[in-house]
C-alpha positions in Angstrom: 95.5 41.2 100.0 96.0 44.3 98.2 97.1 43.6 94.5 100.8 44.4 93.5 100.3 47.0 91.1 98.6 48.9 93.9 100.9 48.4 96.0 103.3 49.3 94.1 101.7 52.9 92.9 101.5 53.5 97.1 105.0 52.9 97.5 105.8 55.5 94.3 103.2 58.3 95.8 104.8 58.0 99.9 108.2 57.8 98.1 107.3 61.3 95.9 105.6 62.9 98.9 109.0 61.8 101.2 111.4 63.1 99.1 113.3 66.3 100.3 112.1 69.8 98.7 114.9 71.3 97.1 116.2 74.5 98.1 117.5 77.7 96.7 121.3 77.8 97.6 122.0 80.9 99.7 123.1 84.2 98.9 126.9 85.1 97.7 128.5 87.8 99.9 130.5 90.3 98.6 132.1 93.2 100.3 131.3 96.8 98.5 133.9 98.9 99.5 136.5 102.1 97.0 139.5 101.7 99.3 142.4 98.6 98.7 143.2 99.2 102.1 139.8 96.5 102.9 140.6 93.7 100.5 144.2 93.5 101.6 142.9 94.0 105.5 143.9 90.2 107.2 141.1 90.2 108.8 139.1 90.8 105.9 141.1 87.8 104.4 140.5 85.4 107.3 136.6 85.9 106.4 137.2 84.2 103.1 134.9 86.7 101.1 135.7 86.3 97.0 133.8 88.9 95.5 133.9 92.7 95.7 132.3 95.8 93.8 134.4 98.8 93.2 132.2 102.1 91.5 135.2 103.4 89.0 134.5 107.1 87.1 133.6 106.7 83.3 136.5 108.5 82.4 139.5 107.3 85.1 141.5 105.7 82.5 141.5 108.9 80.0 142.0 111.3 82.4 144.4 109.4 85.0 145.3 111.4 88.5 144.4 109.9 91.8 141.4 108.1 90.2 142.7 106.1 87.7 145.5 105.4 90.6 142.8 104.6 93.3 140.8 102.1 90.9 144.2 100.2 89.8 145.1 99.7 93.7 141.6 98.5 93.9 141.9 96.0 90.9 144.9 95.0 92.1 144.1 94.0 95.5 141.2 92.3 94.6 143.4 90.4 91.8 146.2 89.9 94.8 143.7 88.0 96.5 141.8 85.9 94.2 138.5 88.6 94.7 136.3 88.6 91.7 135.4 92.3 91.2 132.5 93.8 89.8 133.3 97.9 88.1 130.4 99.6 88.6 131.0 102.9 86.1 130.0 106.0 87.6 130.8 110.1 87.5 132.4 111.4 90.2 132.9 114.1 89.7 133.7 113.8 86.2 130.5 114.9 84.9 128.2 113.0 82.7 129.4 111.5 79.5 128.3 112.2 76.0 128.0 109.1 73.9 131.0 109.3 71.9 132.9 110.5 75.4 131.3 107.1 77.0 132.6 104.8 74.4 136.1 106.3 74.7 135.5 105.9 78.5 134.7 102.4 79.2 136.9 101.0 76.1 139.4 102.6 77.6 138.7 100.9 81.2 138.1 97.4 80.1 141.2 97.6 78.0 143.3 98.6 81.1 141.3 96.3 83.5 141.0 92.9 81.1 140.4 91.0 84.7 137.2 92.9 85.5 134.6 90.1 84.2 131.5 92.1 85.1 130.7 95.5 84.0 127.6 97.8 85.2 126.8 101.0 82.9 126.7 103.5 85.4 125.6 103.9 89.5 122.1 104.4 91.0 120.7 105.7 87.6 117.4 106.7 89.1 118.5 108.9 92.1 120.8 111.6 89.5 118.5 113.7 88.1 119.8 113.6 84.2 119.6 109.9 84.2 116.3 109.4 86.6 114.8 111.4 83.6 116.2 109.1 80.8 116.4 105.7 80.6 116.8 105.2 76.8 120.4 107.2 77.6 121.3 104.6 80.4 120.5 101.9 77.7 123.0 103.4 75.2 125.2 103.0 77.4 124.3 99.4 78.3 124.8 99.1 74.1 128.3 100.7 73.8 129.2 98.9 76.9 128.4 95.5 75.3 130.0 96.0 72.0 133.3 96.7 74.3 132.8 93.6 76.0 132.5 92.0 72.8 135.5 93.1 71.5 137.6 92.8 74.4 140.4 89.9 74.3 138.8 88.3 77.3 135.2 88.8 76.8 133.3 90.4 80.1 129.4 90.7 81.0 127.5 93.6 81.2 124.7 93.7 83.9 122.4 96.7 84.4 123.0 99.7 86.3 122.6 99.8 90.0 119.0 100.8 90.9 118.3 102.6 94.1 115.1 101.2 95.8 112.9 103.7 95.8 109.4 104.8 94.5 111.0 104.7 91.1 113.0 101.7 90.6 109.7 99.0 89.3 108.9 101.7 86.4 112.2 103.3 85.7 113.8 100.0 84.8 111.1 98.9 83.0 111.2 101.9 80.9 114.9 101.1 80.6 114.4 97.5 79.4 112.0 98.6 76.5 115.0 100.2 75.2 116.7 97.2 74.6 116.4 94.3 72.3 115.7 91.2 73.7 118.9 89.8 73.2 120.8 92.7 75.0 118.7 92.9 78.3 121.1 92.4 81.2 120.4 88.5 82.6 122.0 90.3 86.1 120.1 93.2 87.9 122.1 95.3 90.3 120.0 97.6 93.2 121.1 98.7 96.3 118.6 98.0 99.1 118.9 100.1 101.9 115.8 101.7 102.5 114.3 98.2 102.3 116.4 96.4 104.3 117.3 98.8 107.2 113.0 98.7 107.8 113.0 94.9 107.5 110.4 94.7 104.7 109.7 94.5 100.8 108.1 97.3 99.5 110.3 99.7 97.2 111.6 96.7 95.6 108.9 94.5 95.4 107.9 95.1 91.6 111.6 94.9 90.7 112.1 91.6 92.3 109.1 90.1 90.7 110.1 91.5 87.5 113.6 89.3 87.6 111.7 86.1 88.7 109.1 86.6 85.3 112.3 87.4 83.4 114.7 84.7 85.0 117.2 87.2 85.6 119.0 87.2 88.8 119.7 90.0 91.1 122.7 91.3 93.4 122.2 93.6 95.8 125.4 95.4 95.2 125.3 98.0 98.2 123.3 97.1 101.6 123.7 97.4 105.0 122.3 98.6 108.5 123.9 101.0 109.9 125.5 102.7 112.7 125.3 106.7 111.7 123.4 108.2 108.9 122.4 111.7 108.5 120.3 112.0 105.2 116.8 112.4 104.6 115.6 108.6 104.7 118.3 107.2 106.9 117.9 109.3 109.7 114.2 107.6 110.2 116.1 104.1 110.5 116.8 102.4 113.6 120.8 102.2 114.0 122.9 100.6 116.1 125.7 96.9 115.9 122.8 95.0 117.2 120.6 96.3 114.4 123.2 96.0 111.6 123.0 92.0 112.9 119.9 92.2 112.4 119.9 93.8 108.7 122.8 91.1 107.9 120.5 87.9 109.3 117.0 89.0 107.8 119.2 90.4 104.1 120.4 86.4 104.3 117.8 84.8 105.4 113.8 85.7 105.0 114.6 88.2 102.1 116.7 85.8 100.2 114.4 83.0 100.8 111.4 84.8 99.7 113.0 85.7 96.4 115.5 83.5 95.5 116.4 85.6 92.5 118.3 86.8 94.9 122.0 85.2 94.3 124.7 87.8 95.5 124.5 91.0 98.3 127.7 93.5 99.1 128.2 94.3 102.4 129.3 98.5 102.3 131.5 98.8 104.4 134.5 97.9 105.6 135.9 100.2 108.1 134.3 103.0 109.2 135.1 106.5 108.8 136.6 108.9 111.9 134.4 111.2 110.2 131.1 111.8 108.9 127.5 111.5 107.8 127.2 107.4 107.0 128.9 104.9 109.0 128.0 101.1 108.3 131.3 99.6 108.7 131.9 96.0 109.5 134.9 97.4 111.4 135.3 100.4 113.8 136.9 103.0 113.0 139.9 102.1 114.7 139.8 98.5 112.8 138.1 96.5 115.6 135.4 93.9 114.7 131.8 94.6 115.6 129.6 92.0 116.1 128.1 91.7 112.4 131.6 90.7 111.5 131.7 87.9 112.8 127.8 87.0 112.2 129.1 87.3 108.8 132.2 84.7 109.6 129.5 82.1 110.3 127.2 82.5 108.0 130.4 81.9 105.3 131.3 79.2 107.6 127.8 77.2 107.5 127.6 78.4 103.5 131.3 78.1 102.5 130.8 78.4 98.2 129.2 81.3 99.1 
């Protein structure tokens, strides 16, 4: 007869080797899309999406025009609805900012947008040429972004700027980070993903999401998609089509976001496709009718619905 302490210790090691692995919860979805038209769209409501990412010029509420007036029908919307925006500050075409010119910019957007609770510093910082060549300007900004946040009635987050994924991203943004104190490194990485995603594969942001796991900073792919029409350089090499933008959705969801679980948010661009020209990945048609990723995305929101 085996003695009970023994048996005991068997029963402790199958219980330990039978309990259930936990998992990384799946990915947020957010829509990425400039117009109000998409977040007040019903059946953009019916899909039950609660986050969305507008890119709003450094200087729209100095300057006001049809800028300022296209970001506050954005805002609102998303406010409307119960949408939890992310204001990704770009140029436009503004031009670039000088430092004192910045901080008069984005104090002046958070003050007139206090419901924004997530700022980025500025919009794919390593494809423009000024800011691909200088990262310790980019983390100025992310500085004189914080302090606004900090002094803002209702206190918002900075993340850091949206990286495009390409041979740059892994050392540019590590460049960028040496900038910055400890204490003020973003804790949220933005990229946009295309060129990785529309190829199925891992290899322009690789380094980056490595980087976020070693740091324990989480990442949100804050413009993705496959796509229907694209003309540029890179995306004219991609294979295109509704059954391929299923295809991006399923594998952006699925293997990539299993494989990096630092992964915790991606924005679909975009909503409805344009009559006209040279990128169309629109979860609607031109003419507002569903394609098929639309409602892939329906059930994955269905089988994931705090996502």
């Amino acid at each position: 007869m085996m003695p009970f302490a023994r048996i005991f210790t068997t029963i402790l090691v199958a219980g330990a080797v039978a309990a259930p692995v936990a998992t990384a919860a799946p990915p947020q979805i957010g829509l990425a899309d400039q117009n109000a038209s998409a977040y007040d769209n019903p059946l953009f409501l019916q899909m039950g999406i609660k986050y969305g990412r507008v890119t709003i010029p450094w200087d729209a509420a100095l300057r006001g025009g049809f800028r300022r007036n296209d970001a506050d029908s954005v805002i609102n919307a998303m406010k409307a609805h119960g949408i939890e925006p992310l204001a990704v500050i770009g140029s436009r075409n503004s031009g670039k900012p000088t430092p004192s010119t910045y901080k008069k910019g984005v104090t002046a957007l958070i003050k007139r947008y206090p419901t924004v609770r997530y700022w980025a510093p500025w919009n794919e910082v390593n494809l423009t040429a000024s800011t691909r060549r200088d990262p310790k300007k980019v983390a100025g900004w992310t500085k004189t972004l914080r302090a606004a946040c900090r002094k803002a009635p209702a206190r918002c987050t900075v993340t850091s700027p949206t990286m495009l994924d390409d041979a740059s991203i892994d050392s540019w943004f590590k460049s960028y980070l040496r900038y910055l104190p400890a204490s003020q490194r973003p804790r949220i990485w933005l990229m946009h993903n295309y060129m990785d995603a529309n190829r199925f594969q891992v290899r322009y942001g690789k380094g980056f999401l490595q980087s976020a796991k070693a740091k324990r900073a989480q990442v949100w792919i804050v413009e993705t998609g496959g796509l229907i029409k694209g003309t540029g350089k890179n995306a004219r090499k991609w294979k295109k089509g509704e059954t391929q933008q299923v295809k991006v959705f399923d594998w952006l969801t699925g293997p990539l976001a299993r494989r990096y679980p630092v992964i915790t948010r991606i924005y679909i661009y975009q909503w409805q496709a344009p009559a006209r020209g040279n990128w169309d990945s629109g979860i609607v048609s031109p003419s507002g009718q569903p394609r098929p990723v639309y409602q892939t995305m329906v059930n994955y929101l269905k089988e994931n619905p705090d996502r």
